[in-house]
PDB file of N, CA, C and O in Angstrom:
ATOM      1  N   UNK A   1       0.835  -1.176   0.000  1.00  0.00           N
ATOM      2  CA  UNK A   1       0.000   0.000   0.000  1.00  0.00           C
ATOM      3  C   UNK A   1       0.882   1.242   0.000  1.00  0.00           C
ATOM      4  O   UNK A   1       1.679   1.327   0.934  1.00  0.00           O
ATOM      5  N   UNK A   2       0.857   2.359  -1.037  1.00  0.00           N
ATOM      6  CA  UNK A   2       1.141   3.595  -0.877  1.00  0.00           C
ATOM      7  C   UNK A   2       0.626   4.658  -0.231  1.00  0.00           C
ATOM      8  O   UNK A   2      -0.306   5.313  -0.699  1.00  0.00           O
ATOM      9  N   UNK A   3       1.187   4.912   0.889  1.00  0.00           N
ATOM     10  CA  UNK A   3       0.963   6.270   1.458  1.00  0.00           C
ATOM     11  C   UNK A   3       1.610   6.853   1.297  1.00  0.00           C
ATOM     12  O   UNK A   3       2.748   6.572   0.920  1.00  0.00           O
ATOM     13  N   UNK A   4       0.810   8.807   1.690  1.00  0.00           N
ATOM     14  CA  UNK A   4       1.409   9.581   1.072  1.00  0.00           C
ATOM     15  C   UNK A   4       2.877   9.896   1.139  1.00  0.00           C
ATOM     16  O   UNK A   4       3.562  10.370   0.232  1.00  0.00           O
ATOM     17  N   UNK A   5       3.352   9.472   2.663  1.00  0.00           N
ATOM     18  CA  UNK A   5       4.665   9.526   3.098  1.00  0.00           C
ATOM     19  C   UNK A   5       5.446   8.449   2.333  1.00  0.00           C
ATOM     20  O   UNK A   5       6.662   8.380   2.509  1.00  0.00           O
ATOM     21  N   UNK A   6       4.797   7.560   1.453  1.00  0.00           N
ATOM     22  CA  UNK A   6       5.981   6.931   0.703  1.00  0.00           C
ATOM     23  C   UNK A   6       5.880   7.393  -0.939  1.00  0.00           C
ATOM     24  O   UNK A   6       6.643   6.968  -1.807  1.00  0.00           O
ATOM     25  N   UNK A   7       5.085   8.082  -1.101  1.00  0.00           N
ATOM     26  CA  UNK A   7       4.796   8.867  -2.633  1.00  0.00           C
ATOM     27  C   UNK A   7       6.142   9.316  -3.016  1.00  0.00           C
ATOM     28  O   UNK A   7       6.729  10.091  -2.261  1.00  0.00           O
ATOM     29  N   UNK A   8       6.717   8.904  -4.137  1.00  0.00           N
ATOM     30  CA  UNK A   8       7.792   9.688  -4.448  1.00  0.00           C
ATOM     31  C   UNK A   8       7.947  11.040  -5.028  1.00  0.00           C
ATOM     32  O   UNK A   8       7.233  11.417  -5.958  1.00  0.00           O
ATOM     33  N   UNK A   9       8.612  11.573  -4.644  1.00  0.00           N
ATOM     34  CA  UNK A   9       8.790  13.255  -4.301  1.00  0.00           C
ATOM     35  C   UNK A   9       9.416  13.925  -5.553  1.00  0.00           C
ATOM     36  O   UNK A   9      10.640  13.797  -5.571  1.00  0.00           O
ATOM     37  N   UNK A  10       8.721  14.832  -6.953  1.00  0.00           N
ATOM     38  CA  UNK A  10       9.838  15.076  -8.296  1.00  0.00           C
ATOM     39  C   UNK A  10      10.443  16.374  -7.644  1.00  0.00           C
ATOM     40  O   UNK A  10       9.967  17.095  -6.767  1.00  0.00           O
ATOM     41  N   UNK A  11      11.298  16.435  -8.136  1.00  0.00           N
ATOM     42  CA  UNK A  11      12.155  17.745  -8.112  1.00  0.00           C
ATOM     43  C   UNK A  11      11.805  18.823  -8.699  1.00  0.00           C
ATOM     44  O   UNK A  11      11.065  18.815  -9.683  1.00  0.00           O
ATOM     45  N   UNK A  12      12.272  19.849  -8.194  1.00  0.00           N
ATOM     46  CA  UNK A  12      11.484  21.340  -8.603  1.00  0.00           C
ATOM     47  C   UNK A  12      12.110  21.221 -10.195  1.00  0.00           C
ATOM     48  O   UNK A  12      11.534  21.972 -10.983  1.00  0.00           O
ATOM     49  N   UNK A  13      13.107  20.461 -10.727  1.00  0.00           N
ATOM     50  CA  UNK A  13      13.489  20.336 -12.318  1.00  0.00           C
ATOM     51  C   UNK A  13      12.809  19.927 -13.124  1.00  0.00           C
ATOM     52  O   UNK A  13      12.506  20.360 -14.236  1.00  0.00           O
ATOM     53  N   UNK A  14      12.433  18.725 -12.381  1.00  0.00           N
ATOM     54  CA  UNK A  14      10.793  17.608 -12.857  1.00  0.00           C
ATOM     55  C   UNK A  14       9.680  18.419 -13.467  1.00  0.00           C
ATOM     56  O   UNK A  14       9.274  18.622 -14.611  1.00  0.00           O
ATOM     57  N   UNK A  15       9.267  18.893 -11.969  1.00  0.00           N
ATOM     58  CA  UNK A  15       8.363  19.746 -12.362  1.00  0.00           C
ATOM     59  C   UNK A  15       7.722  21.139 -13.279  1.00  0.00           C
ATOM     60  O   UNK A  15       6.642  21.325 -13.840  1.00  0.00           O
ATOM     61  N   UNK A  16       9.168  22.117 -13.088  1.00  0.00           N
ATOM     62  CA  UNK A  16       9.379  22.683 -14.611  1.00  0.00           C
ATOM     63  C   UNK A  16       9.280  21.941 -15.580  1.00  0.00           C
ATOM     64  O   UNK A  16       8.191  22.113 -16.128  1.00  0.00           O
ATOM     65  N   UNK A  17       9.959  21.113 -16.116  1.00  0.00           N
ATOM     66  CA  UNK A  17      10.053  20.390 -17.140  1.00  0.00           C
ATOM     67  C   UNK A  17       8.882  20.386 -17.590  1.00  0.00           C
ATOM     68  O   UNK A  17       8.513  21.150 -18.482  1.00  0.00           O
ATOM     69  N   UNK A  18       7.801  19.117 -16.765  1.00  0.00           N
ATOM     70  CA  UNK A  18       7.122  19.008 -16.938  1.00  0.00           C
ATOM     71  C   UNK A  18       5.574  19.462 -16.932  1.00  0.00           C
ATOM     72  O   UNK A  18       4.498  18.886 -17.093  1.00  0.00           O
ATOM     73  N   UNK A  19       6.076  21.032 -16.615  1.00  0.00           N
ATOM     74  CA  UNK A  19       4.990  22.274 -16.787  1.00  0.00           C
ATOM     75  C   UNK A  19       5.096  22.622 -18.612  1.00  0.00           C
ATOM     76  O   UNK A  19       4.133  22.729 -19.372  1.00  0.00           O
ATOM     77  N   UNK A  20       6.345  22.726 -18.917  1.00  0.00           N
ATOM     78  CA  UNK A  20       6.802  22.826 -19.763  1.00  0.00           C
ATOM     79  C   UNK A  20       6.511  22.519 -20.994  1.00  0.00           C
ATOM     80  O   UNK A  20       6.256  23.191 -21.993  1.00  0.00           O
ATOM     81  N   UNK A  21       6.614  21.015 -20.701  1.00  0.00           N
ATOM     82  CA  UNK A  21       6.214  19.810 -21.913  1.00  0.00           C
ATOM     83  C   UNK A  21       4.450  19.537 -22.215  1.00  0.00           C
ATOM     84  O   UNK A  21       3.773  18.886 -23.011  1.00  0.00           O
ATOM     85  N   UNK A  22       4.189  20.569 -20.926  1.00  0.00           N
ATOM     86  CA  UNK A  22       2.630  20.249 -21.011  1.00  0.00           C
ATOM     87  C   UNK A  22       1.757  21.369 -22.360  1.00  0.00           C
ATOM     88  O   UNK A  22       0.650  21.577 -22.857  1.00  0.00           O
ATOM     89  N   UNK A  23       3.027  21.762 -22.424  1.00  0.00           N
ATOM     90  CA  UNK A  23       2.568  22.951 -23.426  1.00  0.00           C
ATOM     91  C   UNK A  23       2.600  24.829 -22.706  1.00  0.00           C
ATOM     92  O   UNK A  23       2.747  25.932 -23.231  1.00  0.00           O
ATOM     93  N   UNK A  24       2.415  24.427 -21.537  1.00  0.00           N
ATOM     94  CA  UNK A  24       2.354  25.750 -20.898  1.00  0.00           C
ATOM     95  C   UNK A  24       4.072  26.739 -20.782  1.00  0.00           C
ATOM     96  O   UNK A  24       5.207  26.462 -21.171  1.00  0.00           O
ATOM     97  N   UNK A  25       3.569  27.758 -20.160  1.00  0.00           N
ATOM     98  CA  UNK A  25       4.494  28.804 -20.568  1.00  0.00           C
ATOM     99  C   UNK A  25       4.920  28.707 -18.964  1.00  0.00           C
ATOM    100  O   UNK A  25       4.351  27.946 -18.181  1.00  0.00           O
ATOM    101  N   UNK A  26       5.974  29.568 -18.607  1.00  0.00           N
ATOM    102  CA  UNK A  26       5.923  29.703 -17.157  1.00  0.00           C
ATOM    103  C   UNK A  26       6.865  30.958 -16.663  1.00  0.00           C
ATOM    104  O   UNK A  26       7.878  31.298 -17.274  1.00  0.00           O
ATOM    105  N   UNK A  27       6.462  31.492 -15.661  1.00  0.00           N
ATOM    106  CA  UNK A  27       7.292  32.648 -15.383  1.00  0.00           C
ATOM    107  C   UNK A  27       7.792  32.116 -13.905  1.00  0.00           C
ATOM    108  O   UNK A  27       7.662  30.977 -13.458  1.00  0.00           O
ATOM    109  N   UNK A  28       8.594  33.623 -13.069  1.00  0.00           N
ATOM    110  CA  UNK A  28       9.143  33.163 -11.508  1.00  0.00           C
ATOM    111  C   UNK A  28       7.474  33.149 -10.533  1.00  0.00           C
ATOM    112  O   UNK A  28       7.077  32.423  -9.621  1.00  0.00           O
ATOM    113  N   UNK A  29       6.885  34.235 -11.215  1.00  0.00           N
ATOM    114  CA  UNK A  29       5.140  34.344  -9.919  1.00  0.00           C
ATOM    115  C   UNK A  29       5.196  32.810 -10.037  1.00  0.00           C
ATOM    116  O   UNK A  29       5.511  31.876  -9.300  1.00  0.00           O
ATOM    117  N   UNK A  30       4.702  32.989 -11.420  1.00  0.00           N
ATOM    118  CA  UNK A  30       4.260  31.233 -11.475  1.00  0.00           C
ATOM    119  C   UNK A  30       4.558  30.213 -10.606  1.00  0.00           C
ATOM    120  O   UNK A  30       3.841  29.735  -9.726  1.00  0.00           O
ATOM    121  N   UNK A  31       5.869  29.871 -10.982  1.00  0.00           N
ATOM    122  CA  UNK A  31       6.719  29.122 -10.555  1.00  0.00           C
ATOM    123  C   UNK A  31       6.446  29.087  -8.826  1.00  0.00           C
ATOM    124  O   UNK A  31       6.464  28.104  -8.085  1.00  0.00           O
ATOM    125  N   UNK A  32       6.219  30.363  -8.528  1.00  0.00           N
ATOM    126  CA  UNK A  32       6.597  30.450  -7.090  1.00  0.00           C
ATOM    127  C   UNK A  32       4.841  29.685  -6.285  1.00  0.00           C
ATOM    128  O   UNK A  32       4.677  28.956  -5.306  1.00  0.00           O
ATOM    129  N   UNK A  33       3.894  30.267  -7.218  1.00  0.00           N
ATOM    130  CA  UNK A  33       2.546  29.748  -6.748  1.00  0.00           C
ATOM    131  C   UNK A  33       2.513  28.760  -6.913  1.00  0.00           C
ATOM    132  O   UNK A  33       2.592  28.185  -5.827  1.00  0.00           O
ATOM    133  N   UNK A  34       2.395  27.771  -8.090  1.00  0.00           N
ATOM    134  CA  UNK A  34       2.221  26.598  -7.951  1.00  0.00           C
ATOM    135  C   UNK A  34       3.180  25.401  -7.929  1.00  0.00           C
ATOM    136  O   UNK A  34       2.802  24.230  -7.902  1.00  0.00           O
ATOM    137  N   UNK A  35       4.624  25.860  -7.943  1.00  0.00           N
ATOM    138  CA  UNK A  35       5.253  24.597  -6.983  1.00  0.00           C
ATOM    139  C   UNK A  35       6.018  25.574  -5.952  1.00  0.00           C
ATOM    140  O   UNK A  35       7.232  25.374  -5.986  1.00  0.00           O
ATOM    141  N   UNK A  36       5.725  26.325  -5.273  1.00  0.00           N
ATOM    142  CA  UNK A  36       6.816  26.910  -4.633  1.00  0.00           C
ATOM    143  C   UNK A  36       8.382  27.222  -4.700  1.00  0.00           C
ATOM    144  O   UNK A  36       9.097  27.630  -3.786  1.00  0.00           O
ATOM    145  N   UNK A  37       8.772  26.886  -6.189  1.00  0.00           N
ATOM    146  CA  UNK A  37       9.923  27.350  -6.265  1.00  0.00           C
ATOM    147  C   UNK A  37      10.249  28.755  -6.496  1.00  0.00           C
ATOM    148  O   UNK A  37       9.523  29.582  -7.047  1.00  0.00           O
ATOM    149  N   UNK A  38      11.671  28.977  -5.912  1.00  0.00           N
ATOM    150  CA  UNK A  38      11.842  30.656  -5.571  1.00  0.00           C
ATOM    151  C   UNK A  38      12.709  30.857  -6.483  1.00  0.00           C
ATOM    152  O   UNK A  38      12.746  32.065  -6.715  1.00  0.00           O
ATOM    153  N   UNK A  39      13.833  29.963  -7.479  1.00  0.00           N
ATOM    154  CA  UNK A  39      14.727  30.134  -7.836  1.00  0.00           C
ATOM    155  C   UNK A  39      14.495  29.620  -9.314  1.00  0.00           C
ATOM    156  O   UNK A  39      15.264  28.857  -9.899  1.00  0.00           O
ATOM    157  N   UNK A  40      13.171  30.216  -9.905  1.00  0.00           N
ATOM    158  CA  UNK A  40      13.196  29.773 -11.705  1.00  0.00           C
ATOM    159  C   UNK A  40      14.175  29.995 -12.438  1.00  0.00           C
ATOM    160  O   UNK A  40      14.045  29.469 -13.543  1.00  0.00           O
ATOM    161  N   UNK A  41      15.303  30.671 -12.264  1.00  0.00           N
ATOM    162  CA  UNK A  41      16.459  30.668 -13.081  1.00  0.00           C
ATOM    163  C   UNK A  41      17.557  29.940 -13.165  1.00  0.00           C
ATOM    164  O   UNK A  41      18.433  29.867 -14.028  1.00  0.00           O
ATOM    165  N   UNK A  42      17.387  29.389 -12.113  1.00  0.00           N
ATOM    166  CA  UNK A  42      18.337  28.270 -11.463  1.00  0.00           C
ATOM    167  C   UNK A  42      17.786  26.674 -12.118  1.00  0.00           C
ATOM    168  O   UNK A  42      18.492  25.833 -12.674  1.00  0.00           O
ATOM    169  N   UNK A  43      16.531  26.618 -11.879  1.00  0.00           N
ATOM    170  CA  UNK A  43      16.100  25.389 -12.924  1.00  0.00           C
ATOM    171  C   UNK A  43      16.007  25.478 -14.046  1.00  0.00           C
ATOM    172  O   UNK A  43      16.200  24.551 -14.832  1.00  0.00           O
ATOM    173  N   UNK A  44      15.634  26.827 -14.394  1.00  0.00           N
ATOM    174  CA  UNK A  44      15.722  27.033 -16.318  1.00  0.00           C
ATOM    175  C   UNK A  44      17.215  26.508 -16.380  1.00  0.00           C
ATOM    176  O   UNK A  44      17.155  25.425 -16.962  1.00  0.00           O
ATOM    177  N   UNK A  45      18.402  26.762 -16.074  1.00  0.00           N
ATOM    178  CA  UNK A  45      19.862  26.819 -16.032  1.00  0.00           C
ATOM    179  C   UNK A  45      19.695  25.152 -16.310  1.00  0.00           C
ATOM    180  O   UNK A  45      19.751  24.688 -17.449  1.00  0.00           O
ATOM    181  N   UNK A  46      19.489  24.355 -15.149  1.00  0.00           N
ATOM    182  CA  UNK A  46      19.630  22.482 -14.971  1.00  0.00           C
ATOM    183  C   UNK A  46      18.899  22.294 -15.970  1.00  0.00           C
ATOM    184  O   UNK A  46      19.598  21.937 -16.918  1.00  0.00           O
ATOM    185  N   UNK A  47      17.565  22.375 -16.290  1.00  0.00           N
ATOM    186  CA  UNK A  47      17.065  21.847 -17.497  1.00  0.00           C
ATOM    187  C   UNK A  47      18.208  22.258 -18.806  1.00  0.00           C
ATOM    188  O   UNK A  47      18.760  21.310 -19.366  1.00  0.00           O
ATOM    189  N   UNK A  48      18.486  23.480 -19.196  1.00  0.00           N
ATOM    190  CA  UNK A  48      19.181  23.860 -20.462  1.00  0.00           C
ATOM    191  C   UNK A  48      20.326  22.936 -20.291  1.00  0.00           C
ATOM    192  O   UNK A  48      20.411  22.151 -21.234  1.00  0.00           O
ATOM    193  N   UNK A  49      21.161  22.798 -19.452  1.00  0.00           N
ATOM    194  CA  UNK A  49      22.413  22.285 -19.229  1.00  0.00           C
ATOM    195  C   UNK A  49      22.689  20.601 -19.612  1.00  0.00           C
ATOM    196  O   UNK A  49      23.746  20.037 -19.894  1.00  0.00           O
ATOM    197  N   UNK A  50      20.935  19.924 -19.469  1.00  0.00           N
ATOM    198  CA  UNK A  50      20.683  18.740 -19.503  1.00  0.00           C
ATOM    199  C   UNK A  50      20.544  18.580 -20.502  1.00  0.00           C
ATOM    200  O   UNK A  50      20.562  17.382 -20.783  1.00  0.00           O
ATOM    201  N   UNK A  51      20.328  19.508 -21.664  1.00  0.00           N
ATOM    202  CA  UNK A  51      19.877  19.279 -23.095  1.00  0.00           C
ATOM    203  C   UNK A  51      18.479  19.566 -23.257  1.00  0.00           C
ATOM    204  O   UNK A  51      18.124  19.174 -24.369  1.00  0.00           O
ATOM    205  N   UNK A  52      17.723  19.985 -22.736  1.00  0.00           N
ATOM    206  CA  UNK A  52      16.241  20.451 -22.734  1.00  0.00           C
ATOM    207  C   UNK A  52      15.988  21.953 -23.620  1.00  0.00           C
ATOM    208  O   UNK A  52      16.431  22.851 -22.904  1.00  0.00           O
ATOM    209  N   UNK A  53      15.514  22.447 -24.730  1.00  0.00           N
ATOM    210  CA  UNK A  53      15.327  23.234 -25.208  1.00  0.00           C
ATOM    211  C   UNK A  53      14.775  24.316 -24.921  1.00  0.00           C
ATOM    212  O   UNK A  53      14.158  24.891 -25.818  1.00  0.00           O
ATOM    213  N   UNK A  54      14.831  24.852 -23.705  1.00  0.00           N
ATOM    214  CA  UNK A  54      14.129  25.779 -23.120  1.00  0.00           C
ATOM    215  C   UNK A  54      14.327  27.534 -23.810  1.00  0.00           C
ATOM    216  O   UNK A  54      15.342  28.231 -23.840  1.00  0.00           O
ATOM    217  N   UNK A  55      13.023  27.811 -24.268  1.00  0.00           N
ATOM    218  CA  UNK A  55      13.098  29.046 -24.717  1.00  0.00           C
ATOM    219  C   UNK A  55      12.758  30.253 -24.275  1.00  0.00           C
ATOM    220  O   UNK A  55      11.698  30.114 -23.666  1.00  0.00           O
ATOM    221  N   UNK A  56      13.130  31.466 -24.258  1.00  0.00           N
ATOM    222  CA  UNK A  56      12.811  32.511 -23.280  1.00  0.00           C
ATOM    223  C   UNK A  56      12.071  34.023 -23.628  1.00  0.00           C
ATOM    224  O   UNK A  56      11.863  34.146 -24.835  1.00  0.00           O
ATOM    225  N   UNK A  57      11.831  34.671 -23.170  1.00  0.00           N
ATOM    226  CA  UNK A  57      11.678  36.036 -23.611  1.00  0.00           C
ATOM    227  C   UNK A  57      11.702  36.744 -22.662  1.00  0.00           C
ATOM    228  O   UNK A  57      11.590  36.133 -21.599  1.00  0.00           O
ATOM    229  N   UNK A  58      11.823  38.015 -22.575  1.00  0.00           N
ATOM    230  CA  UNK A  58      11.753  39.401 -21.506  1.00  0.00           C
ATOM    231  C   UNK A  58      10.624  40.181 -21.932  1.00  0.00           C
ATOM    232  O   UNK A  58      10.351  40.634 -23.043  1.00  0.00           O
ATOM    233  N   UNK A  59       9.961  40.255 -20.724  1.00  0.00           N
ATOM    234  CA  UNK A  59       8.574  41.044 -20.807  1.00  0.00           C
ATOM    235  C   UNK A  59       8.331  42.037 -20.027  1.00  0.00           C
ATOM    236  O   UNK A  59       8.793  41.745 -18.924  1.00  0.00           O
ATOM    237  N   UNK A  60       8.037  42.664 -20.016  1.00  0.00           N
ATOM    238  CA  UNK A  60       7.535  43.828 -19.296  1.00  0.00           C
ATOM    239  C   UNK A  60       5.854  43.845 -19.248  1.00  0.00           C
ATOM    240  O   UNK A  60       5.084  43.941 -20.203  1.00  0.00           O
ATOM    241  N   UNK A  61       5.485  43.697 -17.555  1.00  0.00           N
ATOM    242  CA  UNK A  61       4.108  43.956 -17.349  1.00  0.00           C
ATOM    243  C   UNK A  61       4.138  45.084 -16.070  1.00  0.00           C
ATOM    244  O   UNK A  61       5.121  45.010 -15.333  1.00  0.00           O
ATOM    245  N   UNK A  62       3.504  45.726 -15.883  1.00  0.00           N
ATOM    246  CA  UNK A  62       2.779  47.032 -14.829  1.00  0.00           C
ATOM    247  C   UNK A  62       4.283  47.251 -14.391  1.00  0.00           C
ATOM    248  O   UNK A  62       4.728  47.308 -13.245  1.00  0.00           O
ATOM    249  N   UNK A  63       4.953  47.360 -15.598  1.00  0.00           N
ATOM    250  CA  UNK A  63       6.755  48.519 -15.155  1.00  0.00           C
ATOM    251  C   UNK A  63       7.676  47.458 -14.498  1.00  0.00           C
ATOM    252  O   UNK A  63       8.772  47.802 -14.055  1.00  0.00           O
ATOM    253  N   UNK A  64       7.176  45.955 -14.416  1.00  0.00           N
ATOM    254  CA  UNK A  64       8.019  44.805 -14.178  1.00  0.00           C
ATOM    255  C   UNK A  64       8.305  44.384 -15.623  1.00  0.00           C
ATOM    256  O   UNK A  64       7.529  44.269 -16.571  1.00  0.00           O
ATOM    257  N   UNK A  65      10.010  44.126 -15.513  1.00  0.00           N
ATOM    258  CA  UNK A  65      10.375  43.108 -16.536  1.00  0.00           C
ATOM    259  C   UNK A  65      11.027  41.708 -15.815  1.00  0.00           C
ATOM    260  O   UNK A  65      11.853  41.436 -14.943  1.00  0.00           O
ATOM    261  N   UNK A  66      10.130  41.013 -16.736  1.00  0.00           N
ATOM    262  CA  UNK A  66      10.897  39.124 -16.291  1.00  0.00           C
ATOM    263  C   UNK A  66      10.900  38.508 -17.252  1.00  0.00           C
ATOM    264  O   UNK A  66      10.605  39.058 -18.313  1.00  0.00           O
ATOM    265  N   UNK A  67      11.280  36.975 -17.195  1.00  0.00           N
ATOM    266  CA  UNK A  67      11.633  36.392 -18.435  1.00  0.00           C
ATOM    267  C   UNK A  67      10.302  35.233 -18.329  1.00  0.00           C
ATOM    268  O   UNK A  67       9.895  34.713 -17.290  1.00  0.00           O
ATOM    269  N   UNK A  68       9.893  35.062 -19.417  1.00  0.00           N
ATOM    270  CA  UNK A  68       8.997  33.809 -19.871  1.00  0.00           C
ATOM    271  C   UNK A  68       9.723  32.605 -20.378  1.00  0.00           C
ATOM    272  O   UNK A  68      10.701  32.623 -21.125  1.00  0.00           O
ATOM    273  N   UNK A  69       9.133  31.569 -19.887  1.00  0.00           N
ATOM    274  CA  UNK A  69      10.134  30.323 -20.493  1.00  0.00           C
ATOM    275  C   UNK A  69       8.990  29.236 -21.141  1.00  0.00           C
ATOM    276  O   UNK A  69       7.888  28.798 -20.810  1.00  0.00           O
ATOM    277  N   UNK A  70       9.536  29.146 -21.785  1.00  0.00           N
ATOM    278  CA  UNK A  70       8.719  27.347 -22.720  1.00  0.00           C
ATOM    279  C   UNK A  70       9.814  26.434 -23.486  1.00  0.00           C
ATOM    280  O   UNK A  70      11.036  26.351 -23.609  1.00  0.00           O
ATOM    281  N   UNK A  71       8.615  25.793 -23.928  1.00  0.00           N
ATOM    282  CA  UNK A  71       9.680  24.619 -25.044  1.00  0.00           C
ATOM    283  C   UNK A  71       8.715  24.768 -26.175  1.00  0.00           C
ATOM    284  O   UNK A  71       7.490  24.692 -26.072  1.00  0.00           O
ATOM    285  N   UNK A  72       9.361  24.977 -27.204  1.00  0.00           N
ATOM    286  CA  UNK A  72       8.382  24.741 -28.741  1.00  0.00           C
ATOM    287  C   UNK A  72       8.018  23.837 -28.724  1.00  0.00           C
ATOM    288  O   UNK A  72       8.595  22.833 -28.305  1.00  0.00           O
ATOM    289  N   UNK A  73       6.652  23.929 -29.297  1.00  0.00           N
ATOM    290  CA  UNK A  73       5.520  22.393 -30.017  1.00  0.00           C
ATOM    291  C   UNK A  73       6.360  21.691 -30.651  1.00  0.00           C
ATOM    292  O   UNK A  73       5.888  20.574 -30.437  1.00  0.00           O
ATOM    293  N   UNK A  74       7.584  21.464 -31.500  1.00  0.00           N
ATOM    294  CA  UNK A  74       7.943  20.805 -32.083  1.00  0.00           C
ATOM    295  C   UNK A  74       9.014  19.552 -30.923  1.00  0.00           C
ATOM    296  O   UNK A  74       8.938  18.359 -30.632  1.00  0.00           O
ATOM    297  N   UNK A  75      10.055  20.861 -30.533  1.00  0.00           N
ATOM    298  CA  UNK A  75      10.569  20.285 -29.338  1.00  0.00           C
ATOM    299  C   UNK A  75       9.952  19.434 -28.577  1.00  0.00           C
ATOM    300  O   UNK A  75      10.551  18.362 -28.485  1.00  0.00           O
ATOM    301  N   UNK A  76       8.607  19.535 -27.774  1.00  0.00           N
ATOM    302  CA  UNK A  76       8.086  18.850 -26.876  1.00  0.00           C
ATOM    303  C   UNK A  76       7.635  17.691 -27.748  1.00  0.00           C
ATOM    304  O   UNK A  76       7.722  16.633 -27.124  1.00  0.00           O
ATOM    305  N   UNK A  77       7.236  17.562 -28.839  1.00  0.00           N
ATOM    306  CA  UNK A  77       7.145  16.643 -29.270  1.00  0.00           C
ATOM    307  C   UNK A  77       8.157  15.049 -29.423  1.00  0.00           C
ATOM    308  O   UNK A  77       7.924  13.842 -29.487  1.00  0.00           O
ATOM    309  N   UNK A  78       8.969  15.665 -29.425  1.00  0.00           N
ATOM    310  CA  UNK A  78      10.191  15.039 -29.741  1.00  0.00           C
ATOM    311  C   UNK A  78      11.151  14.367 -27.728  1.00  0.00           C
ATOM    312  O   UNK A  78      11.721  13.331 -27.387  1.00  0.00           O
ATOM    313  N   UNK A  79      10.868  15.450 -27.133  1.00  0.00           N
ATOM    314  CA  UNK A  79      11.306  15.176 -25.692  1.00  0.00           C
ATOM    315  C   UNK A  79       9.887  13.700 -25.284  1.00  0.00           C
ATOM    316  O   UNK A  79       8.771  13.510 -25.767  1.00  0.00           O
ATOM    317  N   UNK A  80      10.618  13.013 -24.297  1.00  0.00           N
ATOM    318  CA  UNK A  80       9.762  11.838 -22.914  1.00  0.00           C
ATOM    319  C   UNK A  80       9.938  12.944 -21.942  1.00  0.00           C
ATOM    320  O   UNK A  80      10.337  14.105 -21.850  1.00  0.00           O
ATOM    321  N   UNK A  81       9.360  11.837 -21.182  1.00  0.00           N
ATOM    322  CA  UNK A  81       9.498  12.414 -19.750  1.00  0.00           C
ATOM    323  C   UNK A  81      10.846  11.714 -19.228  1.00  0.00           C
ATOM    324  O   UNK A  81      11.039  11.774 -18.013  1.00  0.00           O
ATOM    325  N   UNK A  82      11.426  11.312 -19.714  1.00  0.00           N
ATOM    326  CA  UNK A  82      12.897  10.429 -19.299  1.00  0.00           C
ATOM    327  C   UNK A  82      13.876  10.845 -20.180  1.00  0.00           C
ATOM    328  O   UNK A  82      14.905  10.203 -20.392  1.00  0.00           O
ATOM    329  N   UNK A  83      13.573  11.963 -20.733  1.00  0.00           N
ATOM    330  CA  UNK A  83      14.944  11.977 -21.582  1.00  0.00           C
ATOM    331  C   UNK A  83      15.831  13.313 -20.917  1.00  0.00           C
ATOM    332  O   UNK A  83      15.059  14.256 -20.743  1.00  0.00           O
ATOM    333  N   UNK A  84      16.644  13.498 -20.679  1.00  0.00           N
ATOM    334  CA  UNK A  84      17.540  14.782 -19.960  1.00  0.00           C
ATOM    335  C   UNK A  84      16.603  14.543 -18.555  1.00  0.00           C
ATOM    336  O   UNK A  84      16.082  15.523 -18.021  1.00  0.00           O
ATOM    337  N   UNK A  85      16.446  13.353 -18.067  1.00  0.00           N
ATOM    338  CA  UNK A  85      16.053  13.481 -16.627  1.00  0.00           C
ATOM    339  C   UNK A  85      16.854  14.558 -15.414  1.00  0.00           C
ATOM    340  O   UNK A  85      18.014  14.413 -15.029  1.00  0.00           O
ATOM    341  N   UNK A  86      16.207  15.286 -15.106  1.00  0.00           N
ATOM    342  CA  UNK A  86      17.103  16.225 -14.181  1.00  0.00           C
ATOM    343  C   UNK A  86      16.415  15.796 -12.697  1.00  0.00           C
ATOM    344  O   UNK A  86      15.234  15.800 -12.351  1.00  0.00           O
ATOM    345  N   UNK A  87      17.354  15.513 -12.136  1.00  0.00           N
ATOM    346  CA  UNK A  87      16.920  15.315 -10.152  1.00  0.00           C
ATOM    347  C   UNK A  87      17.160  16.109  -9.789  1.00  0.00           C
ATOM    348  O   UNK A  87      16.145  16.442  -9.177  1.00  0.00           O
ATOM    349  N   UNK A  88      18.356  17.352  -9.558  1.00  0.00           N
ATOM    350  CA  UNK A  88      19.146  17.802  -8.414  1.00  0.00           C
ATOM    351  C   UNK A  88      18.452  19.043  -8.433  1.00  0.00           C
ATOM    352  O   UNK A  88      18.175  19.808  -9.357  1.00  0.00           O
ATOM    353  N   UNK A  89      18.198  19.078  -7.007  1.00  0.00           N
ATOM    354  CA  UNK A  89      17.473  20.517  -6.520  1.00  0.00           C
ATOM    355  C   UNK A  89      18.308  21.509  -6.178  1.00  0.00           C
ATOM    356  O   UNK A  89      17.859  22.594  -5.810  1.00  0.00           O
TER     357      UNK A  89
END
């Protein structure tokens, strides 16, 4: 039987990734609301480094500029969920 205390736990890399591959876009708010990570530049960095195609832009909203990140439709097509596996938090 699995309980939750034995659920295995993805990494805040995982989980980019696989925000990513879902088609969605993602910024640091983002990032920070729905997995609590504080450091989106730091996983954009491990994913790119792993071979993951991560693409970016600089935006400016209400006199904030930040960067947007995705992976192209073509890219994600082509990526698993096992390929450039990244663990390290």
């Amino acid at each position: 039987m699995i309980t939750p205390r034995h659920m295995p736990v993805k990494s805040q890399n995982v989980k980019v990734k696989e925000h990513m591959l879902a088609g969605h876009t993602i910024d640091t708010w983002q990032a920070y609301k729905l997995y609590t990570i504080t450091c989106l530049a730091q996983r954009i960095y491990d994913l790119k480094k792993a071979g993951i195609p991560v693409v970016s832009k600089m935006v400016t909203r209400n006199g904030k500029r930040f960067s947007v990140y995705w992976i192209e439709a073509e890219d994600r097509s082509l990526l698993t969920t096992d390929v450039g596996a990244v663990s390290n938090d």
